[in-house]
Gaussian input, Z-matrix of N, CA and C with variables (Angstrom, degrees):
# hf/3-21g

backbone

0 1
 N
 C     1     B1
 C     2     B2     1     A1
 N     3     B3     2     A2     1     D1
 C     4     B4     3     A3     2     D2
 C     5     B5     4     A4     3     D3
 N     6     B6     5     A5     4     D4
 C     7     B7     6     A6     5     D5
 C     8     B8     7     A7     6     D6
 N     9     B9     8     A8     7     D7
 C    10    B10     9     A9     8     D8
 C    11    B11    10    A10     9     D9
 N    12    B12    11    A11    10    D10
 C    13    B13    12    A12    11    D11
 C    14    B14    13    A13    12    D12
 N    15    B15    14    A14    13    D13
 C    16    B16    15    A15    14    D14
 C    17    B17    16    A16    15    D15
 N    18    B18    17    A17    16    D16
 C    19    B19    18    A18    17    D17
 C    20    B20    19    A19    18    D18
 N    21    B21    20    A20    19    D19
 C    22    B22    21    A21    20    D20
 C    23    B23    22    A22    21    D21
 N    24    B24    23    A23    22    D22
 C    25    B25    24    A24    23    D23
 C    26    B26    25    A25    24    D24
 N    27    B27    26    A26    25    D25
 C    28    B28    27    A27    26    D26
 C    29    B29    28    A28    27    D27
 N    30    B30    29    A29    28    D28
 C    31    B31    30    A30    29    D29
 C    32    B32    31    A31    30    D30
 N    33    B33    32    A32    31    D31
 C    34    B34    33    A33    32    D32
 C    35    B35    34    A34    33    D33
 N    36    B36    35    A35    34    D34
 C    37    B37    36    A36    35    D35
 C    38    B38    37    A37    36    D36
 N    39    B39    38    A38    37    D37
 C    40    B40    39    A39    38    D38
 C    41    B41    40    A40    39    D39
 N    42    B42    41    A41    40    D40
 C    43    B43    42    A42    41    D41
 C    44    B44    43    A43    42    D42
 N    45    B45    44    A44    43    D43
 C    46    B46    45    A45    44    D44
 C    47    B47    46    A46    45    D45
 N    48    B48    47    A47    46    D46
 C    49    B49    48    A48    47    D47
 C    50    B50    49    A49    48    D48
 N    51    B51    50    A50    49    D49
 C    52    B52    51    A51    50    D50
 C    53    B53    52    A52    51    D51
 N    54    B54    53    A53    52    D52
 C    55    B55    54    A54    53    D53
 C    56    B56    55    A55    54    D54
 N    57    B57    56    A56    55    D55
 C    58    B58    57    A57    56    D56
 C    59    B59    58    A58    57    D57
 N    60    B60    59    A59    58    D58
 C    61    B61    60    A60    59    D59
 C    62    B62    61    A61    60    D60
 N    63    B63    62    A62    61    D61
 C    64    B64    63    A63    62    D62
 C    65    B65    64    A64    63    D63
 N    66    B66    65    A65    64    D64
 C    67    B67    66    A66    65    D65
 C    68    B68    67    A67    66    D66
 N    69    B69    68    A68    67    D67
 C    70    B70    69    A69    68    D68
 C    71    B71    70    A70    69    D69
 N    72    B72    71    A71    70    D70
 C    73    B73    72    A72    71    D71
 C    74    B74    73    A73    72    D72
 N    75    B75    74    A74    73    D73
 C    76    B76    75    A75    74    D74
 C    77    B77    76    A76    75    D75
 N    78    B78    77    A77    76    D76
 C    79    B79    78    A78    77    D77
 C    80    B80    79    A79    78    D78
 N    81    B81    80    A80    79    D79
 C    82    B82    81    A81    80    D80
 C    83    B83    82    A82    81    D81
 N    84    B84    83    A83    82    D82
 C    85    B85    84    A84    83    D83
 C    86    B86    85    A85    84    D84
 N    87    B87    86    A86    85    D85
 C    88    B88    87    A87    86    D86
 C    89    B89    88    A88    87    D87
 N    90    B90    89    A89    88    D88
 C    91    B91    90    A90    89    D89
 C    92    B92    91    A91    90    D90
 N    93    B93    92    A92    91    D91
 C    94    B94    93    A93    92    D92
 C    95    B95    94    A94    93    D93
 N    96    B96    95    A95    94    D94
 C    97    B97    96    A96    95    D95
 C    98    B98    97    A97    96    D96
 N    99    B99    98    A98    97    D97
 C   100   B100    99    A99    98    D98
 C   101   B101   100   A100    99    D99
 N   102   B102   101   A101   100   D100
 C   103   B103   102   A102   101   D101
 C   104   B104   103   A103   102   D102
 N   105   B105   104   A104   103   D103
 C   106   B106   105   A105   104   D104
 C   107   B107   106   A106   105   D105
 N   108   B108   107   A107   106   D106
 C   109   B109   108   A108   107   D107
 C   110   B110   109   A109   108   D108
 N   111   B111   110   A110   109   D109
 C   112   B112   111   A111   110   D110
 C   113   B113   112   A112   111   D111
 N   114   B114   113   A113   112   D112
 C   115   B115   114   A114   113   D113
 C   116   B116   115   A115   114   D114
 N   117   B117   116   A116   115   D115
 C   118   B118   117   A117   116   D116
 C   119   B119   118   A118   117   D117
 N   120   B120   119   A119   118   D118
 C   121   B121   120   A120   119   D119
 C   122   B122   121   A121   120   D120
 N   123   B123   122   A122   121   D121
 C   124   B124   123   A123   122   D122
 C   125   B125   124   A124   123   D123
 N   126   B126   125   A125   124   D124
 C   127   B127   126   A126   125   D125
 C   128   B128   127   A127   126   D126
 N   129   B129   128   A128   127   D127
 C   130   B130   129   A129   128   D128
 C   131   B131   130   A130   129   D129
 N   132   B132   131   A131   130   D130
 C   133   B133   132   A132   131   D131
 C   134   B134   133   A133   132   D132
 N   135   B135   134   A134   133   D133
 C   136   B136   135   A135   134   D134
 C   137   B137   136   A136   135   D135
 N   138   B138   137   A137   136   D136
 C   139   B139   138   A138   137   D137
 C   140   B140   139   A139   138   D138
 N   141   B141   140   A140   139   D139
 C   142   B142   141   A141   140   D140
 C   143   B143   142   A142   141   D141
 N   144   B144   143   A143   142   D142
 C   145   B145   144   A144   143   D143
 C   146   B146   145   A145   144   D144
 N   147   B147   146   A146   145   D145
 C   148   B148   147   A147   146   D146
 C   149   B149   148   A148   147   D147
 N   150   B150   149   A149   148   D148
 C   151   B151   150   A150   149   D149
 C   152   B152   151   A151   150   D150
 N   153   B153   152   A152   151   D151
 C   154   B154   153   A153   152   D152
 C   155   B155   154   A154   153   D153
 N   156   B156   155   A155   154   D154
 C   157   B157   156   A156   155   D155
 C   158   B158   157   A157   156   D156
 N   159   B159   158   A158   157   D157
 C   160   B160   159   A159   158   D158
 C   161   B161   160   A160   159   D159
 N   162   B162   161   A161   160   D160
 C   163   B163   162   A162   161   D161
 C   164   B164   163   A163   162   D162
 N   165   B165   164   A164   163   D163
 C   166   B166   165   A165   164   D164
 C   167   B167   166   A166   165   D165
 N   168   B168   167   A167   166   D166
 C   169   B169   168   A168   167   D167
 C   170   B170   169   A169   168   D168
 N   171   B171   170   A170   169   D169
 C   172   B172   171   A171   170   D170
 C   173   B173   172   A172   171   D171
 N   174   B174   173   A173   172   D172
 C   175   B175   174   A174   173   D173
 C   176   B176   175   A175   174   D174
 N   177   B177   176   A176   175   D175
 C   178   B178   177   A177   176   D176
 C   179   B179   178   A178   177   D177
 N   180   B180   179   A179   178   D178
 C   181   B181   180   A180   179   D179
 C   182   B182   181   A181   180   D180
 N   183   B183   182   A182   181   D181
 C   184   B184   183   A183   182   D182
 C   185   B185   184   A184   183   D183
 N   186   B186   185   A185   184   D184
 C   187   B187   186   A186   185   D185
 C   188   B188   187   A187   186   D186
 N   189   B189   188   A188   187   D187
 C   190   B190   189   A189   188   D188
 C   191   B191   190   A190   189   D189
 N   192   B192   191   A191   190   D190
 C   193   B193   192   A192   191   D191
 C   194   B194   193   A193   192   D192
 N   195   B195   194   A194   193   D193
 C   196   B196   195   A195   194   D194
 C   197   B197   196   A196   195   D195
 N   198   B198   197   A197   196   D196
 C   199   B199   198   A198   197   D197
 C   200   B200   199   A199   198   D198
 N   201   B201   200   A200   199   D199
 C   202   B202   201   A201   200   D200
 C   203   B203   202   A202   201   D201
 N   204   B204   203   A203   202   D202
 C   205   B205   204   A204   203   D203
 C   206   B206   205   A205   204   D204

   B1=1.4425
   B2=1.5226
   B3=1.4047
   B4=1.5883
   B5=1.4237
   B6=1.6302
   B7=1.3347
   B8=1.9855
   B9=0.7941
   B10=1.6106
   B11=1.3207
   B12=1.4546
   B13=1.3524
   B14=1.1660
   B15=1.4259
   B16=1.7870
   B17=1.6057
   B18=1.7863
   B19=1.1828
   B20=1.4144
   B21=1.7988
   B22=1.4488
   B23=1.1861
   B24=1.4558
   B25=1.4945
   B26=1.5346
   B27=1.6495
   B28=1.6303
   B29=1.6737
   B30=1.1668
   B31=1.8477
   B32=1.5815
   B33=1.5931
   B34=2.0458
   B35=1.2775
   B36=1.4747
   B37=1.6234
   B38=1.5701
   B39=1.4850
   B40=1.5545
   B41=1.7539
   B42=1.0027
   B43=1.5379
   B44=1.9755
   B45=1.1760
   B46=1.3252
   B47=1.3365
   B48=1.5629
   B49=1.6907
   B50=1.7952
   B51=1.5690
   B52=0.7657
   B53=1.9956
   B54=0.7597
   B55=1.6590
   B56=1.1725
   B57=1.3107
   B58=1.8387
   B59=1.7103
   B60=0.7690
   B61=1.1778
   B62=1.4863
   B63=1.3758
   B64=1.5046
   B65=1.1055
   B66=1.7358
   B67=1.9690
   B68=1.2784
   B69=1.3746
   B70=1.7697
   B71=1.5602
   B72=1.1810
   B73=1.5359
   B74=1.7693
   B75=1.2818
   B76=1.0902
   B77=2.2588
   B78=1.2250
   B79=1.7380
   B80=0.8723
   B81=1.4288
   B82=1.4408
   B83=1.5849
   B84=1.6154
   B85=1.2310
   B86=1.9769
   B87=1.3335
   B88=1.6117
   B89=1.4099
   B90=0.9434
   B91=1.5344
   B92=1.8422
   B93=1.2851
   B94=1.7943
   B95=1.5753
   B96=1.5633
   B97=1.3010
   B98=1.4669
   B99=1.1039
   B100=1.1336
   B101=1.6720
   B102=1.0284
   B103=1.3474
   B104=1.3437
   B105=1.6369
   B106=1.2185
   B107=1.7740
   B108=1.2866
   B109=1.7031
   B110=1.6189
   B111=2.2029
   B112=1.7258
   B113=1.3530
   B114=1.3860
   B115=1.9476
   B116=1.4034
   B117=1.3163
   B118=1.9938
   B119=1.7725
   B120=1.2470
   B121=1.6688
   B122=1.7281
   B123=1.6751
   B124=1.5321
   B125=1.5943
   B126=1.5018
   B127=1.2716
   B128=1.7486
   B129=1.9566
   B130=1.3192
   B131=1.7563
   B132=1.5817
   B133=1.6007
   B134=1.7312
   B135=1.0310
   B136=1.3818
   B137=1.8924
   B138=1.3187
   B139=1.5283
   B140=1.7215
   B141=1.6552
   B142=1.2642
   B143=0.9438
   B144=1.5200
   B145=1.2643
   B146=1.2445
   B147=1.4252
   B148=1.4299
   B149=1.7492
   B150=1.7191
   B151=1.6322
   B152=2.3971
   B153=1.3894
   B154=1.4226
   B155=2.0063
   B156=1.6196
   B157=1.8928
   B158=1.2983
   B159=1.3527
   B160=1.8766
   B161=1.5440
   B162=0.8203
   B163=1.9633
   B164=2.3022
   B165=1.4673
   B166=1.3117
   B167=1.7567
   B168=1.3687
   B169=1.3493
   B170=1.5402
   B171=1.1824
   B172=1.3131
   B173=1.8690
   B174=1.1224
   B175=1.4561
   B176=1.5694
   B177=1.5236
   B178=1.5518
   B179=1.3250
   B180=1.4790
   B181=1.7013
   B182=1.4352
   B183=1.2449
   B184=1.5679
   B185=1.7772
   B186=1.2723
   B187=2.3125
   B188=0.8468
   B189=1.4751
   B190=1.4993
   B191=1.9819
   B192=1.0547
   B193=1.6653
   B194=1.3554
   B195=1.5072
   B196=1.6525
   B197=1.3977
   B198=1.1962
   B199=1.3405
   B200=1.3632
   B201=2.1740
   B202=1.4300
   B203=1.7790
   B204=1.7873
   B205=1.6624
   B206=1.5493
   A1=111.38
   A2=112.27
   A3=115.89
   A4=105.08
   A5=116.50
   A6=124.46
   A7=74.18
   A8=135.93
   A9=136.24
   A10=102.48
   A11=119.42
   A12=132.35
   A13=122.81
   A14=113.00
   A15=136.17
   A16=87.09
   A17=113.92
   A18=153.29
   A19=90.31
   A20=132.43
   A21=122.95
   A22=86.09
   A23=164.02
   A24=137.30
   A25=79.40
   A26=104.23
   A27=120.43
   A28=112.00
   A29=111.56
   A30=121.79
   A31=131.28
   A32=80.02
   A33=100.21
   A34=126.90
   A35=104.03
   A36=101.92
   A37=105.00
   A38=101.76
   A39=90.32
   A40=124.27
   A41=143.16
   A42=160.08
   A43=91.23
   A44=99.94
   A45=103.83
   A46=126.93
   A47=106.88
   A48=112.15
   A49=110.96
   A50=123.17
   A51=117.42
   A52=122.31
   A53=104.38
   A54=110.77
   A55=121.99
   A56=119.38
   A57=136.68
   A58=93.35
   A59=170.64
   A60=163.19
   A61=96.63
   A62=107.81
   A63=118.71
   A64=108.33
   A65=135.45
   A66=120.81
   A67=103.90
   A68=135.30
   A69=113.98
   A70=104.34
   A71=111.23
   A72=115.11
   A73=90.40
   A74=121.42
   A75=156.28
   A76=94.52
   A77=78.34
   A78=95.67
   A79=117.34
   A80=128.44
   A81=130.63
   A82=96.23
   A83=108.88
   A84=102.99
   A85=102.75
   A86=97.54
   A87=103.38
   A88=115.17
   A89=130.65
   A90=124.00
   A91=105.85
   A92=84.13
   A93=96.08
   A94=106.72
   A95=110.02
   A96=106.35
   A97=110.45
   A98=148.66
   A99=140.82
   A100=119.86
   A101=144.56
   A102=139.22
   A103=111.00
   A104=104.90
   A105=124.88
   A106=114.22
   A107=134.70
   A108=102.87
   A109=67.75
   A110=80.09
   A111=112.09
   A112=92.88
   A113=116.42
   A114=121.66
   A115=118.84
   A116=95.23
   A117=124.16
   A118=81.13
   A119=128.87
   A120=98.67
   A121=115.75
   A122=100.64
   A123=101.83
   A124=136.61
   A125=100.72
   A126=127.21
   A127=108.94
   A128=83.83
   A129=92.99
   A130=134.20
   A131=87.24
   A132=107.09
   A133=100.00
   A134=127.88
   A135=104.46
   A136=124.10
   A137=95.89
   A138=115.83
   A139=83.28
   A140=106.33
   A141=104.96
   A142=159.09
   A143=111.51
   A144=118.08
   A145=115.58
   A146=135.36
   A147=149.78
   A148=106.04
   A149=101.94
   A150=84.08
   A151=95.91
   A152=108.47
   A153=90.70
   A154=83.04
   A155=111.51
   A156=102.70
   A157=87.41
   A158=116.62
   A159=84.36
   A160=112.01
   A161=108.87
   A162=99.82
   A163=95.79
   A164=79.83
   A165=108.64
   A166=95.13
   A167=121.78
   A168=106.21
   A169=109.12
   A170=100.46
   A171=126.61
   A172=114.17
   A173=99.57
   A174=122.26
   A175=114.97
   A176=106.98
   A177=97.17
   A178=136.33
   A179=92.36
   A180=98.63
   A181=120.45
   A182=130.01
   A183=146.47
   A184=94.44
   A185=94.07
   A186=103.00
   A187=116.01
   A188=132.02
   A189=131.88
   A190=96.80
   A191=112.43
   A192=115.46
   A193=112.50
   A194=111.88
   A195=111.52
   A196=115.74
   A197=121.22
   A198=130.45
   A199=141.39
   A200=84.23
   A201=87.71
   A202=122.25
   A203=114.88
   A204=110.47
   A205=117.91
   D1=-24.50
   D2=-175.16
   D3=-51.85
   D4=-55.79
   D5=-128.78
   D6=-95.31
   D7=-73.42
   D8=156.45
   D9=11.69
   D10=-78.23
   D11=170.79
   D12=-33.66
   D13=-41.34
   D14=-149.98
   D15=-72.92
   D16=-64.76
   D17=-167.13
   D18=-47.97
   D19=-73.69
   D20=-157.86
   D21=-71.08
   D22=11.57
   D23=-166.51
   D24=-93.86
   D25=-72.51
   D26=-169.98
   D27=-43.74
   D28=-5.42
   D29=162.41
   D30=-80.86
   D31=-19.33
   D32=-171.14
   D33=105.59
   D34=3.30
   D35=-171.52
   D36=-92.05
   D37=151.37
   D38=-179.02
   D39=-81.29
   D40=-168.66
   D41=-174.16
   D42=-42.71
   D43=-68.16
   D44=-162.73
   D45=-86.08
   D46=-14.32
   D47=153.24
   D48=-72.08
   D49=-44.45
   D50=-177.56
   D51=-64.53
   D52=-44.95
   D53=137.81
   D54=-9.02
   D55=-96.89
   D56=170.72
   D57=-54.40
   D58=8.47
   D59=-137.02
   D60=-146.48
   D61=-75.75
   D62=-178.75
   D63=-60.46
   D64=-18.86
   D65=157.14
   D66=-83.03
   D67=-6.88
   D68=161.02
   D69=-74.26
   D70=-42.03
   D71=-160.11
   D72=-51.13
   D73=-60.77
   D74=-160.38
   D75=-42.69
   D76=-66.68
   D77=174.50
   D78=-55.44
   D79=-31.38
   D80=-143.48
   D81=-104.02
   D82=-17.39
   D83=-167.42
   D84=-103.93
   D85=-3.93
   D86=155.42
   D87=-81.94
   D88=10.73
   D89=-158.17
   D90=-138.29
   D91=-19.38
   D92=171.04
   D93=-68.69
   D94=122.01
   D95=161.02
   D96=-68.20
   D97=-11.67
   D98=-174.57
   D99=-118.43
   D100=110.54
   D101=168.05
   D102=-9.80
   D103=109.28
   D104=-174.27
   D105=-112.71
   D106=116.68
   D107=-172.17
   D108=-91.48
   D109=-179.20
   D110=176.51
   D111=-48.34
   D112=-59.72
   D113=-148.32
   D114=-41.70
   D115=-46.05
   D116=-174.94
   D117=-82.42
   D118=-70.67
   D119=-157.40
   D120=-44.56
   D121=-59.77
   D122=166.77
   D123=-24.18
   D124=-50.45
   D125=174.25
   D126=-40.08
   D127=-76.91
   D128=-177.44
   D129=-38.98
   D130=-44.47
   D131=-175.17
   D132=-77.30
   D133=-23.95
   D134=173.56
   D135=-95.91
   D136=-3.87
   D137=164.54
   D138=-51.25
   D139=-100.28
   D140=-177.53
   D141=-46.55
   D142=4.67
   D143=160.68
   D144=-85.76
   D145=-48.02
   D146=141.87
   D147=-8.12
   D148=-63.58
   D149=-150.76
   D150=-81.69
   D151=-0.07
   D152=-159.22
   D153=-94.38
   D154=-13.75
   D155=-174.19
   D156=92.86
   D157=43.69
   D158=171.27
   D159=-125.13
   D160=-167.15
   D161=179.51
   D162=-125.31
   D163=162.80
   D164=-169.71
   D165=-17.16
   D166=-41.13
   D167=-139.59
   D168=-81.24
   D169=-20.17
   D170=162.02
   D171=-24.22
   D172=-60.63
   D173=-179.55
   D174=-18.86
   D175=-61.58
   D176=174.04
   D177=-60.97
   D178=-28.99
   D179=161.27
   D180=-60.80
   D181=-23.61
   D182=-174.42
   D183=-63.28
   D184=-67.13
   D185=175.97
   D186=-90.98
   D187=25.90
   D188=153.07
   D189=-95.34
   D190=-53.94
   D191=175.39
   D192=-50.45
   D193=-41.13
   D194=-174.52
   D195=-82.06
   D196=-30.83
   D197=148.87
   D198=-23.83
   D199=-67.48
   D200=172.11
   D201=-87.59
   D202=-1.51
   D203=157.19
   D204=-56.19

């Protein structure tokens, strides 16, 4: 979760988005059928938050969609 964390700071989010952020990352990478590290979940989830305009909260919706592909 650190390096997750590390990742949303170096994205722009502040202390406490990066936080909530790094327990989706966290989830998301239980929920991956496939070997997921933190770096790539983070990654992924802040791709999409970026390209849809949305803010942090957004996020669970990001591994509820990837989930359900």
């Amino acid at each position: 979760m650190v390096s997750a964390a590390t990742m949303f700071r170096k994205s722009g989010f502040n202390d406490s988005d990066a936080a909530m952020l790094a327990k989706v990352a966290a989830q998301y990478q239980n929920v991956a059928d496939t070997a997921v590290s933190s770096e790539d979940a983070a990654s992924s989830i802040v791709s999409q938050i970026r390209a849809f305009g949305e803010d942090a909260s957004f996020a669970t919706t990001v591994i509820d969609a990837y989930n359900e592909v």
